[in-house]
C-alpha positions, -999 to 999 in steps of 0.1 A, spaced: -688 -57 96 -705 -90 112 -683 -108 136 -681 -146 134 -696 -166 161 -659 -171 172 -657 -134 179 -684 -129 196 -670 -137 231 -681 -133 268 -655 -119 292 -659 -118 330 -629 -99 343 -618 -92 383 -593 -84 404 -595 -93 442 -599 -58 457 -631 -49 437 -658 -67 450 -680 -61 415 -672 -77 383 -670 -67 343 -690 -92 320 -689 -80 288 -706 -99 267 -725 -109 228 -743 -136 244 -783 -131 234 -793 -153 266 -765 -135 290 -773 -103 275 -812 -103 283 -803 -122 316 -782 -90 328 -810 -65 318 -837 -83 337 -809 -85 367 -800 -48 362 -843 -41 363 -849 -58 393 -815 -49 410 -807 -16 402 -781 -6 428 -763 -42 422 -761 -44 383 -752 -19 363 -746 -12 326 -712 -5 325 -702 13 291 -715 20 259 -706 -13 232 -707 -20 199 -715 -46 176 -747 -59 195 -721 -63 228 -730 -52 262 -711 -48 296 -722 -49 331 -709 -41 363 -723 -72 388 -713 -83 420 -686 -107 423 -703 -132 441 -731 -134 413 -699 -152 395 -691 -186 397 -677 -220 385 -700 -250 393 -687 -287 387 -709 -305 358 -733 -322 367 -727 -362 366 -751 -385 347 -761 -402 379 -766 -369 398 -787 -355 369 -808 -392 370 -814 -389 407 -826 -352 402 -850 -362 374 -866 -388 400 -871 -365 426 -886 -334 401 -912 -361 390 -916 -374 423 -925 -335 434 -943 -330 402 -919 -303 390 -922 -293 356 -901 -269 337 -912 -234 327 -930 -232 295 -900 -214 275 -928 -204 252 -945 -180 271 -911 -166 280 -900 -162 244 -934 -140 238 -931 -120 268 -897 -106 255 
């Protein structure tokens, strides 16, 4: 059975004596996000246990969690300028996409 979008939820669970977090996850972007963090940091991220229903769940280090204020229209304007100012252009998300 197919969950609904709804259902297909991200947790991030953590207690203040641990210093490593759970993120269990359904989250396509998140999901390929962990894997290329558990890859390249091995001893850091870990799968966690076995999921099912396309979910994953990783151990990662508390710190890699966080809440950042949104960013404000004016803050996001004055960034703009100073990316075109530097000549900073995105990644192409195209060559990404056909990588993975």
């Amino acid at each position: 059975m197919k969950l609904s979008k709804y259902e297909q939820e991200t947790i991030i669970c953590y207690n203040e004596e641990e210093t490593t977090a759970s993120v269990y996850t359904h989250n396509n972007q998140l999901i390929k996000k962990l894997k290329r963090l558990a890859e390249k940091y091995p001893d850091k991220v870990k799968p966690e246990r076995p999921e099912h229903r396309g979910a994953v769940s990783y151990l990662v280090p508390k710190r890699c969690v966080s809440v950042r204020e949104p960013y404000s229209e004016r803050r996001r304007e004055a960034d703009s300028i100073r990316a075109k100012t530097a000549k900073i252009r995105p990644p192409d998300r195209s060559i990404r996409s056909q990588n993975e």
